[in-house]
C-alpha positions as CSV (number, residue, x, y, z in Angstrom):
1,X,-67.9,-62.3,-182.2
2,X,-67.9,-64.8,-179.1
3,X,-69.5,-63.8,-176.0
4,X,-67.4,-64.5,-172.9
5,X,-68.5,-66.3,-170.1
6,X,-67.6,-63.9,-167.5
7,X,-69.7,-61.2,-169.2
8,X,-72.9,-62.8,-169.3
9,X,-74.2,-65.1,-166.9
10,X,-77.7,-67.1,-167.2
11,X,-78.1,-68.3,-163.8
12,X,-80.6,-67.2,-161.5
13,X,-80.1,-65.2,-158.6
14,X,-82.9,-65.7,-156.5
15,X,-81.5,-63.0,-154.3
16,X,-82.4,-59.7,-156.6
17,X,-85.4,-61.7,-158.4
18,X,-88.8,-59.8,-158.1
19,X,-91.1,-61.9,-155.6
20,X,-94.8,-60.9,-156.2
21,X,-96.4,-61.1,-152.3
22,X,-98.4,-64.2,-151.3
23,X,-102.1,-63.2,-150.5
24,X,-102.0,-65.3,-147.3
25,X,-99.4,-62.9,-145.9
26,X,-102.2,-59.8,-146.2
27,X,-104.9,-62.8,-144.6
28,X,-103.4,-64.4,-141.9
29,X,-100.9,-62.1,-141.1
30,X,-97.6,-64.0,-141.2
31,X,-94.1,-63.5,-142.8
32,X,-92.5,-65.5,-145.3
33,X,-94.6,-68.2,-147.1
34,X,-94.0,-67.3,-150.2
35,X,-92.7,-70.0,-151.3
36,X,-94.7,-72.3,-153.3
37,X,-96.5,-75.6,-151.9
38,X,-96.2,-74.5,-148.5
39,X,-98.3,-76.1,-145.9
40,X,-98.4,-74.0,-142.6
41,X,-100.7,-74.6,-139.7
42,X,-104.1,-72.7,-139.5
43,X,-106.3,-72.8,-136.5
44,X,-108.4,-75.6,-137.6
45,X,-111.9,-77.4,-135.5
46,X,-110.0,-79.6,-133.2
47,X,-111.9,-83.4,-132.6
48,X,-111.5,-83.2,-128.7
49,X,-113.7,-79.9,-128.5
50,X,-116.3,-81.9,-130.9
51,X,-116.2,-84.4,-128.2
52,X,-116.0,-82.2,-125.3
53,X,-119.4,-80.0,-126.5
54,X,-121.1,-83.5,-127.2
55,X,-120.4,-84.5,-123.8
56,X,-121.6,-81.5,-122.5
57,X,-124.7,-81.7,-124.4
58,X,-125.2,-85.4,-123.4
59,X,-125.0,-84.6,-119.7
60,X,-127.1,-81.3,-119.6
61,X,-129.7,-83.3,-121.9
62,X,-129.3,-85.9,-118.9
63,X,-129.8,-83.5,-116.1
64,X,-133.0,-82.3,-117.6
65,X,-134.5,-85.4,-118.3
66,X,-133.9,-86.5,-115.0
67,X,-135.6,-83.4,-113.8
68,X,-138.4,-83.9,-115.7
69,X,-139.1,-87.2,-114.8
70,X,-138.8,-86.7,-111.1
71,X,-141.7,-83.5,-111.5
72,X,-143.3,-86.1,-113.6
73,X,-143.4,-88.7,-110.4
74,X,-144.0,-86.3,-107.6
75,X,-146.7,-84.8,-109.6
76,X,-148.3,-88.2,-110.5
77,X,-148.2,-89.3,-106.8
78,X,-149.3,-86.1,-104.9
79,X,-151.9,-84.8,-107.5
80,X,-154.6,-86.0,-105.2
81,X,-153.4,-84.5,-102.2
82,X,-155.3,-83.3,-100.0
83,X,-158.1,-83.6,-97.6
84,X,-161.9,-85.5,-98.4
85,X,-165.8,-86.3,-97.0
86,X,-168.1,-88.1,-97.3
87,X,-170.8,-86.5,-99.7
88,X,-173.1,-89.2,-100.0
89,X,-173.4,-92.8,-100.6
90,X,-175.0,-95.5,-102.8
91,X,-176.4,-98.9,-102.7
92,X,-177.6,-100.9,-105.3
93,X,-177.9,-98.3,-107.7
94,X,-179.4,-95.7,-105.1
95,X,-177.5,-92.7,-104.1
96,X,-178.1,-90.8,-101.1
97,X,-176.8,-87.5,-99.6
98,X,-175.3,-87.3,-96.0
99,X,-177.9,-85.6,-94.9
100,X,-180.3,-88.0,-96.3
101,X,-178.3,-90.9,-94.4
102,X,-178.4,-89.1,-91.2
103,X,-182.1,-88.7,-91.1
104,X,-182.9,-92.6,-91.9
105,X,-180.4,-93.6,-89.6
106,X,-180.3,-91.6,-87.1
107,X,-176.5,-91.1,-86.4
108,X,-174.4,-88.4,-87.3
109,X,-172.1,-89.8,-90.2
110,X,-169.0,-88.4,-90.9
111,X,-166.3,-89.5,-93.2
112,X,-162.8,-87.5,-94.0
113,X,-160.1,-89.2,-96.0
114,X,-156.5,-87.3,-96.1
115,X,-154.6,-88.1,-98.6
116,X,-150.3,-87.5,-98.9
117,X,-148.5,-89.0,-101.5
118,X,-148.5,-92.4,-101.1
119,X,-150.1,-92.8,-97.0
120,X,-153.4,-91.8,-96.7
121,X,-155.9,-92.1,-93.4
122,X,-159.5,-92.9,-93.2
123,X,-160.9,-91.4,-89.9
124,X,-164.9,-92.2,-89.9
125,X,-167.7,-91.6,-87.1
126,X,-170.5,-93.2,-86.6
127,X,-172.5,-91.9,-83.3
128,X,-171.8,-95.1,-82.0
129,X,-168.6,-96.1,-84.1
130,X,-165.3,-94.3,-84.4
131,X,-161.8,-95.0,-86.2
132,X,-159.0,-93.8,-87.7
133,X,-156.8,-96.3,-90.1
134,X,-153.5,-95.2,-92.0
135,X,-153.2,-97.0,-95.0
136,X,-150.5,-97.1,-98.1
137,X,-152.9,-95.3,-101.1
138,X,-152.0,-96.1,-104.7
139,X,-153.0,-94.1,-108.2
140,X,-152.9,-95.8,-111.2
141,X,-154.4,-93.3,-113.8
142,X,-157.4,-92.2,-112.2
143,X,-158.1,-96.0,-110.4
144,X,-156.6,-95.9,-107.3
145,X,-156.5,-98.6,-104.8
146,X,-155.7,-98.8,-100.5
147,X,-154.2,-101.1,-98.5
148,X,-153.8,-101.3,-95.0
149,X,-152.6,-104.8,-93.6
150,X,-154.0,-107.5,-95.8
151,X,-157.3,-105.1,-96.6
152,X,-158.1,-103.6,-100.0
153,X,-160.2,-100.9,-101.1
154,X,-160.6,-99.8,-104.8
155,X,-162.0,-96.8,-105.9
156,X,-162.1,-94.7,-108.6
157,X,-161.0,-90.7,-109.0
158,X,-163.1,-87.9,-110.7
159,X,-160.6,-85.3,-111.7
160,X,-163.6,-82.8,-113.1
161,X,-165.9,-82.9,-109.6
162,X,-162.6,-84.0,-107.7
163,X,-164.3,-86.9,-106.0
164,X,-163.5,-89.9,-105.0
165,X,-165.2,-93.0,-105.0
166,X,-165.1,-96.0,-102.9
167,X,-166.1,-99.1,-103.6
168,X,-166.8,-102.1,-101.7
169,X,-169.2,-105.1,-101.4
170,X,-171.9,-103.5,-104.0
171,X,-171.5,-99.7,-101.6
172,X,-169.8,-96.8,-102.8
173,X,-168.7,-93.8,-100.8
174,X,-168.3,-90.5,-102.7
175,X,-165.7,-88.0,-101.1
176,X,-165.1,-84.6,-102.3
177,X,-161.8,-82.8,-101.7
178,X,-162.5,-79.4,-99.3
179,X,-158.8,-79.0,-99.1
């Protein structure tokens, strides 16, 4: 018996052939990639939006440095703001009050420095001696140092008794902040 070639044919129709379903139809929700080996496009990371958020990090990271330093400065120049007197005064080792300075000298001594930023003003009275001088103040830890003109006067800053002493030619004034 011989089998005819019009009754049986071994080719494949592709057409009527089952097709078992691709499981990234039922994940990503798209028609027809059943076929094998296909490459489609899936939302991947894109390297401009690395770049972009890096940037953007970079510049806020930048802002708040810049911030922080510019506290850091006005903080470190006004932190002894504010106003001063005289308290007393030494000489040689000795330290006497106002009060005690007043009654061996007889004059009425008074002493105020005001301090702002980086200007400060001396204004002192002595009954028979009075003056005001503005001069450019300078704090360097807790040494600071004036200057008006070619003139310089060092002193040093207590930041527990907030006090400041001046020192000059063996003397030292002592000013408390009242304000």
């Amino acid at each position: 018996m011989e089998l005819k070639r019009t009754e049986t044919d071994y080719t494949n129709d592709y057409e009527t052939e089952n097709k078992y379903s691709n499981p990234s139809d039922t994940l990503f929700n798209k028609d027809d990639l059943d076929a094998p080996y296909q490459i489609t496009n899936i939302d991947a990371k894109n390297k401009n939006n690395d770049q972009n958020t890096k940037k953007i990090i970079l510049i806020v990271a930048g802002i708040i440095i810049f911030i922080g330093l510019t506290i850091f400065r006005y903080n470190s120049r006004h932190k002894l703001d504010g106003t001063y007197e005289l308290i007393g005064a030494s000489y040689l080792g000795t330290y006497f009050t106002v009060e005690e300075l007043e009654e061996n000298s007889g004059m009425n001594i008074y002493v105020k420095l005001e301090v702002k930023g980086t200007n400060c003003k001396l204004e002192y009275d002595y009954t028979y001696t009075r003056a005001s001088v503005g001069a450019y103040f300078k704090i360097d830890g807790n040494d600071i140092s004036m200057q008006s003109g070619g003139e310089y006067l060092y002193g040093k800053y207590d930041p527990v008794e907030e006090t400041i002493t001046i020192e000059e030619a063996g003397r030292e004034l002592v000013l408390k902040k009242v304000d």
